[in-house]
C-alpha positions in Angstrom: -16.7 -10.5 16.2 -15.0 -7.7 14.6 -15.6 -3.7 14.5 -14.3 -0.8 12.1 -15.7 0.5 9.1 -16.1 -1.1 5.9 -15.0 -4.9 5.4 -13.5 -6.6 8.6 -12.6 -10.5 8.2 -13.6 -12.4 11.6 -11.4 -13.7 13.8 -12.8 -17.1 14.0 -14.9 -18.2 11.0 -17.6 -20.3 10.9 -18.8 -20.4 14.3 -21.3 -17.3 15.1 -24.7 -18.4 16.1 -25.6 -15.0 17.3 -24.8 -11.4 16.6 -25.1 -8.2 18.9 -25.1 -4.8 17.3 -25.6 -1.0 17.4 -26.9 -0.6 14.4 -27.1 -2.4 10.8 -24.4 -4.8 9.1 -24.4 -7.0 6.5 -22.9 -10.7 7.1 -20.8 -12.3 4.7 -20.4 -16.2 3.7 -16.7 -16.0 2.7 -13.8 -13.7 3.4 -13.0 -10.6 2.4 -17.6 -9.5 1.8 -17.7 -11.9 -0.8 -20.3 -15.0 -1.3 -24.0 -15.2 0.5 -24.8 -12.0 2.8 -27.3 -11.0 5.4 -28.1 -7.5 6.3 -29.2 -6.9 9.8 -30.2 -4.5 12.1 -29.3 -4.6 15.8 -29.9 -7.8 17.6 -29.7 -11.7 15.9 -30.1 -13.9 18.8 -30.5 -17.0 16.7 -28.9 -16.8 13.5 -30.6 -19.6 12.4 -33.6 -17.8 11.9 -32.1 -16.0 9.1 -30.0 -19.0 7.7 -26.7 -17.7 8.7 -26.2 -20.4 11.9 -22.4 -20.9 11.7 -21.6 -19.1 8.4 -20.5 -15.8 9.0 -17.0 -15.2 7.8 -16.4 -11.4 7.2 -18.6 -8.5 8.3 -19.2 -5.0 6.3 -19.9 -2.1 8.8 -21.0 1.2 8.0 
């Protein structure tokens, strides 16, 4: 996906099924942190558990 701090825009949206991560993020349904948002912590090895399958479109680190 994308690292830094604060709001990073993906470089392919739409198509994350699965997130790996040191630490807790918050997932974002439209660019720039906008629209529905998951936070997480660590490890989403099926976002469809969490009804973000395919969605994610920015992240927000930190």
């Amino acid at each position: 996906m994308s690292r830094g701090k604060g709001c990073q825009n993906v470089a392919r949206p739409g198509v994350a099924s699965s997130v790996s991560a040191s630490g807790s993020l918050k997932l974002w349904s439209k660019a720039n942190c906008k629209g529905e948002s998951k936070k997480i912590a660590g490890d989403v090895a099926d976002l469809r558990t969490i009804g973000f399958d395919n969605k994610t479109t920015s992240v927000e680190f930190g």
